[in-house]
Backbone as a chain_set.jsonl record, in Angstrom:
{"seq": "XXXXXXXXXXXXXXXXXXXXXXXXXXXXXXXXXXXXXXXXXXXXXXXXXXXXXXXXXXXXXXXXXXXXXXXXXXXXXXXXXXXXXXXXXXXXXXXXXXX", "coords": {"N": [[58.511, 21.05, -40.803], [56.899, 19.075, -39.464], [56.133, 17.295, -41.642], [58.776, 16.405, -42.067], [59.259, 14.901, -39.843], [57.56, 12.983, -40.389], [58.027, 11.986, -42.028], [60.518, 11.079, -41.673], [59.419, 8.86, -39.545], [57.886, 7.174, -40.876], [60.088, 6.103, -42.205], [61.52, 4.747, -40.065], [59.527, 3.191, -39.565], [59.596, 1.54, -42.508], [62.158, 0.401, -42.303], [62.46, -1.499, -40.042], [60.245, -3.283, -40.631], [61.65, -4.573, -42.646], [63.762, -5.634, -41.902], [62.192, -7.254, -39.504], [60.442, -8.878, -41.679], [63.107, -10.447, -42.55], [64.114, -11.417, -40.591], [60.956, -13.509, -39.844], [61.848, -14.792, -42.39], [63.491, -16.154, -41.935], [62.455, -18.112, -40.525], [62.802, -17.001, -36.959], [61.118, -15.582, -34.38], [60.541, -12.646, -33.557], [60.633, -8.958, -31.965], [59.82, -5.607, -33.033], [62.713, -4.179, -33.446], [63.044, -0.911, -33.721], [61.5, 0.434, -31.837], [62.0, 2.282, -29.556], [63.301, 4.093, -31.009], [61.316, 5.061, -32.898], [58.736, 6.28, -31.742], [60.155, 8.123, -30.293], [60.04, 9.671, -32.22], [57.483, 10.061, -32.753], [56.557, 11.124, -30.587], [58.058, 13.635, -30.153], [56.818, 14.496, -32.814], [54.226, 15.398, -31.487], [55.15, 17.405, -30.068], [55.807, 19.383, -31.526], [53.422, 19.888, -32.789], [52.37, 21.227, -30.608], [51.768, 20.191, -28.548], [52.585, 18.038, -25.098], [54.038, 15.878, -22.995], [51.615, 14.217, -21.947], [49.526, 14.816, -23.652], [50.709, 13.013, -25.372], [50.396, 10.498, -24.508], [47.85, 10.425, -24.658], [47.292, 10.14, -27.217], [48.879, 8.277, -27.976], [47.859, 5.678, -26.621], [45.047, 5.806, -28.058], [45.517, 4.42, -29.958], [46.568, 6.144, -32.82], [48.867, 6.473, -33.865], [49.544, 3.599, -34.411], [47.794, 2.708, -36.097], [48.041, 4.551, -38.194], [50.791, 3.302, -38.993], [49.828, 1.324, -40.08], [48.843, 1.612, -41.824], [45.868, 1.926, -41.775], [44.775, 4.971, -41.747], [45.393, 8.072, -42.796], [48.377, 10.628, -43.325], [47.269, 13.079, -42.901], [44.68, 12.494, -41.651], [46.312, 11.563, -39.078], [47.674, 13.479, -38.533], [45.009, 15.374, -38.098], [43.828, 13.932, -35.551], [45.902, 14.592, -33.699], [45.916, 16.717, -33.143], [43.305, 17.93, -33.128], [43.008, 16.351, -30.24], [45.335, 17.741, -28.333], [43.489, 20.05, -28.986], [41.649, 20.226, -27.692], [42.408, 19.704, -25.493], [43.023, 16.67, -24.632], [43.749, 14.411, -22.619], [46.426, 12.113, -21.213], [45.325, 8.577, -20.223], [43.22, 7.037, -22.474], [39.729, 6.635, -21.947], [37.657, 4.184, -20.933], [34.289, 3.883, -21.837], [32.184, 1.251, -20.687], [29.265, -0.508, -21.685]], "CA": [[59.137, 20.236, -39.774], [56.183, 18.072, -39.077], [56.256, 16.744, -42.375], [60.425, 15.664, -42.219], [59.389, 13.301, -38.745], [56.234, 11.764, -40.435], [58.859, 11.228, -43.245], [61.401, 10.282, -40.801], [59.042, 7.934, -38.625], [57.768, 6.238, -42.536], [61.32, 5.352, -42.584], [62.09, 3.999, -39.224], [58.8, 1.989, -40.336], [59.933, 0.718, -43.199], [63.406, -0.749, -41.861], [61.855, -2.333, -38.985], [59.338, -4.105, -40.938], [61.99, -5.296, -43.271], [64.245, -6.963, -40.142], [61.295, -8.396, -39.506], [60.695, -9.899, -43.032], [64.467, -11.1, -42.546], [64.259, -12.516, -39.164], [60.577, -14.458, -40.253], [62.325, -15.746, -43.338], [64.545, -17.324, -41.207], [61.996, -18.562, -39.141], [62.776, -16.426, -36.164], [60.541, -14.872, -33.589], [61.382, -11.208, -33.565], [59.525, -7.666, -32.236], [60.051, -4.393, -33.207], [63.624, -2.809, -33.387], [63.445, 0.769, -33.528], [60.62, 0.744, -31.478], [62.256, 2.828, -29.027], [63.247, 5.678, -31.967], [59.936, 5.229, -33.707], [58.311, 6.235, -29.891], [60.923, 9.308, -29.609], [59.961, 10.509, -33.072], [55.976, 9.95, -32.186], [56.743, 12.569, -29.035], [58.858, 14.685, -31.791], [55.562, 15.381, -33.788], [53.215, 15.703, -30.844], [55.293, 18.086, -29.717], [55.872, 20.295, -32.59], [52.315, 20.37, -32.839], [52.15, 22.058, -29.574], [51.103, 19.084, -27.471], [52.86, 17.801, -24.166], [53.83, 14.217, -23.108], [50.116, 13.772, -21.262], [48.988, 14.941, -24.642], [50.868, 11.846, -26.455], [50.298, 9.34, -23.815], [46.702, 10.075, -24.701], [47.284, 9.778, -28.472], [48.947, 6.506, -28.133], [46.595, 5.174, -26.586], [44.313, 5.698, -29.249], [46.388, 3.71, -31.388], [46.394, 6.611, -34.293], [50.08, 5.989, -35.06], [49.183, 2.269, -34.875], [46.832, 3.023, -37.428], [48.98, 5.147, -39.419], [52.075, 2.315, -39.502], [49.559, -0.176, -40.332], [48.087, 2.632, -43.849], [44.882, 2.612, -41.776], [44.727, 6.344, -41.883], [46.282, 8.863, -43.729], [48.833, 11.654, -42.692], [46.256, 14.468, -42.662], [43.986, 11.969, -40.296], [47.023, 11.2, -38.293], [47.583, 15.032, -37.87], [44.016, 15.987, -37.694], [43.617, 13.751, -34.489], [46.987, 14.974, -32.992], [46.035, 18.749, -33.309], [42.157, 17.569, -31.792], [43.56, 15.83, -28.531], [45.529, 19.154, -28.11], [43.106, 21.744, -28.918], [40.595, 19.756, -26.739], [43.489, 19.203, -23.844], [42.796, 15.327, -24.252], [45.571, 13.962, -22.114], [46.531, 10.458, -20.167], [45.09, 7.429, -20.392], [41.992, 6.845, -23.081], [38.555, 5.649, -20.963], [36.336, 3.8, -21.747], [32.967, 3.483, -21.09], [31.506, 0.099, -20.654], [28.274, -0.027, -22.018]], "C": [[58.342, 18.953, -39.531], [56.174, 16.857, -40.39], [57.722, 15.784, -42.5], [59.97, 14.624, -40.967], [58.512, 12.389, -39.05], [57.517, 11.382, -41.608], [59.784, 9.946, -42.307], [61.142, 8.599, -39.954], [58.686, 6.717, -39.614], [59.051, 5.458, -42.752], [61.548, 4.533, -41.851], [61.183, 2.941, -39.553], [59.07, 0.801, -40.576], [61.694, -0.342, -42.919], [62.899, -1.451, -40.831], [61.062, -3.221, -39.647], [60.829, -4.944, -41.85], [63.102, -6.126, -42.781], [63.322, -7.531, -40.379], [60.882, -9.561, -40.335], [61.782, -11.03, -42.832], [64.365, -12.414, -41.276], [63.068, -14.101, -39.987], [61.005, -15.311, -41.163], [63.377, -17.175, -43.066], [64.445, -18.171, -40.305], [62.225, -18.453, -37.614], [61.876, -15.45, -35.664], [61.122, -13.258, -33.352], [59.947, -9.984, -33.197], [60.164, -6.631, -32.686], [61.87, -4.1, -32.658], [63.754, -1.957, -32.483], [62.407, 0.975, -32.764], [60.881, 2.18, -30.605], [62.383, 4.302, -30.027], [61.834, 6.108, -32.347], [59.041, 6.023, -32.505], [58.842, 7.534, -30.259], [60.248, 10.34, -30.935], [58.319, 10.926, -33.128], [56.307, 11.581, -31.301], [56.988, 13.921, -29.857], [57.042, 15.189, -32.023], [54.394, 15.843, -33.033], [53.848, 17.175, -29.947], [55.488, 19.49, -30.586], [54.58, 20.605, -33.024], [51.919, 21.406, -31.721], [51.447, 21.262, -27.989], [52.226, 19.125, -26.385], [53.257, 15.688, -24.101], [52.453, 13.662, -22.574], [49.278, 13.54, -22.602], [49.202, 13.323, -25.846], [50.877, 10.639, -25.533], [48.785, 8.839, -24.526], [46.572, 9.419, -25.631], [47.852, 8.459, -29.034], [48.683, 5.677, -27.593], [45.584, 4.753, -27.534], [44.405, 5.138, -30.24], [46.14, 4.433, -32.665], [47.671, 6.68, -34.936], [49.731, 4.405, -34.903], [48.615, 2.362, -36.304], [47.27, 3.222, -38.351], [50.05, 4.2, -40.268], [51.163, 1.553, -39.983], [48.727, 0.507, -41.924], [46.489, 2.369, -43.272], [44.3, 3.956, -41.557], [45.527, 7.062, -42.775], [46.996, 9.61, -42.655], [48.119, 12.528, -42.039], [45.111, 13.808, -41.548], [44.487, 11.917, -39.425], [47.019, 12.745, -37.379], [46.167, 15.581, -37.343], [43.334, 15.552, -36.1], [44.712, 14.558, -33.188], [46.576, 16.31, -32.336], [43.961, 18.524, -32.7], [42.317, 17.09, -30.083], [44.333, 17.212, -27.979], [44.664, 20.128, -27.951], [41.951, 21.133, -27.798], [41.2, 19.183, -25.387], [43.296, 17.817, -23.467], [44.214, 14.897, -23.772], [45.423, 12.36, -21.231], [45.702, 9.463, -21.027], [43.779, 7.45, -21.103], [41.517, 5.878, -21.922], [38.017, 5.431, -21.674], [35.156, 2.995, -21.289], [32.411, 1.961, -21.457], [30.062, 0.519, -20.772], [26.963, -1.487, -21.514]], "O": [[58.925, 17.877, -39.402], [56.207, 15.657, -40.114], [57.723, 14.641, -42.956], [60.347, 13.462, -41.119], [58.393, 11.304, -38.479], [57.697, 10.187, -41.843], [59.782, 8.717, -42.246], [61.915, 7.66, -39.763], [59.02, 5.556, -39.38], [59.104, 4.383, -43.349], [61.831, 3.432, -42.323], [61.654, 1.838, -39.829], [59.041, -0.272, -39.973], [62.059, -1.444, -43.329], [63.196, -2.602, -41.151], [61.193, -4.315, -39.098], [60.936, -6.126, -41.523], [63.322, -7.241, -43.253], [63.282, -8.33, -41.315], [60.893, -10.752, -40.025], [61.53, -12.233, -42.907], [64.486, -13.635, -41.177], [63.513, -15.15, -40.453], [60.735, -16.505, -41.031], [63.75, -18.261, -43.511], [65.243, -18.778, -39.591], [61.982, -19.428, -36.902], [61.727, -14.439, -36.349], [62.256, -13.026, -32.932], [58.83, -9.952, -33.714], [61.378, -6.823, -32.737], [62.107, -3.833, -31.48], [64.169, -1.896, -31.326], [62.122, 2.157, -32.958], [60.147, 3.141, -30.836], [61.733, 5.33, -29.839], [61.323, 7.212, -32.16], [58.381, 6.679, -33.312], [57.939, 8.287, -30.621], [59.989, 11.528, -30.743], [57.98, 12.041, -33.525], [56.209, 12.769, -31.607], [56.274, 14.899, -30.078], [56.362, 16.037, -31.445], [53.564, 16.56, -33.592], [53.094, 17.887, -29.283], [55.246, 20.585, -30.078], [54.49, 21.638, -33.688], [51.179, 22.353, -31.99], [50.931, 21.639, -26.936], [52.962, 20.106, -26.489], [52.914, 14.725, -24.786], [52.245, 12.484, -22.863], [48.562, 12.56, -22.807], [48.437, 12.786, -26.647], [51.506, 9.681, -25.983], [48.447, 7.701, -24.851], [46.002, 8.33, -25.574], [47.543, 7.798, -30.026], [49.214, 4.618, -27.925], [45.3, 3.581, -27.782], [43.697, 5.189, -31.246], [45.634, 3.816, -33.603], [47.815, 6.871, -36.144], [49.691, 4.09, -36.092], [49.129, 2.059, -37.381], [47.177, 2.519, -39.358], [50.245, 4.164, -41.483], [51.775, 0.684, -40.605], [48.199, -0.141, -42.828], [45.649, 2.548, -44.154], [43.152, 3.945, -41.113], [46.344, 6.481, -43.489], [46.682, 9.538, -41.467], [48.23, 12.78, -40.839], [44.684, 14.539, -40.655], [43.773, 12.121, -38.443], [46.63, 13.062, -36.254], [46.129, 16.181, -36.269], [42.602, 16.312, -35.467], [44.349, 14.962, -32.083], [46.894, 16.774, -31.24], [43.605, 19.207, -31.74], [41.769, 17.519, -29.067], [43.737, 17.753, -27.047], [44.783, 20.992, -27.083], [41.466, 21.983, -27.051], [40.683, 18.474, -24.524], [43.34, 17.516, -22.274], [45.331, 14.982, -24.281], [44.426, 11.78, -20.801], [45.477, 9.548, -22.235], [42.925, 7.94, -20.364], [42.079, 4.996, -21.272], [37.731, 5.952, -22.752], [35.042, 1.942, -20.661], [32.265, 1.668, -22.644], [29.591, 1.518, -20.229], [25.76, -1.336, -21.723]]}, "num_chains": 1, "name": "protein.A"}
């Protein structure tokens, strides 16, 4: 299952980026689409992991699907943080310490 929404979310991805292509070519200002699906299908996999929405507030935060859409991580990193913020009940808003 988890595997068909990272497929799924790879897809919404890739059509969104390629609007975008379209729009810049045309010299138009443009954001995100599907952002809204891409978002629902995010929740999707944090929840099928066994997470919560506190759980994926935290995780996007963290920007690790940022990461992921942008190929700085892999799947198995993407998951391995998902399934850490869970088993470690990381939830809400990432802090951060000023140093």
């Amino acid at each position: 299952m988890v595997e068909k929404l990272l497929d799924l979310l790879d897809s919404l991805e890739a059509k969104d980026n390629k609007v975008l292509d379209a729009l810049h070519a045309l010299n138009v200002q443009g954001e995100g689409f599907l952002t809204e699906e891409t978002e629902q299908v995010e929740k999707l996999i944090v929840h099928v992991l066994g997470g919560d929405p506190e759980h994926y507030e935290y995780i996007r935060e963290d920007s690790v699907f940022m990461d992921y859409a942008n190929k700085e991580v892999s799947r198995s990193q993407l998951l391995s943080t998902i399934r850490q913020a869970i088993e470690n009940d990381w939830r809400g808003p990432v802090s951060y310490t000023r140093i």
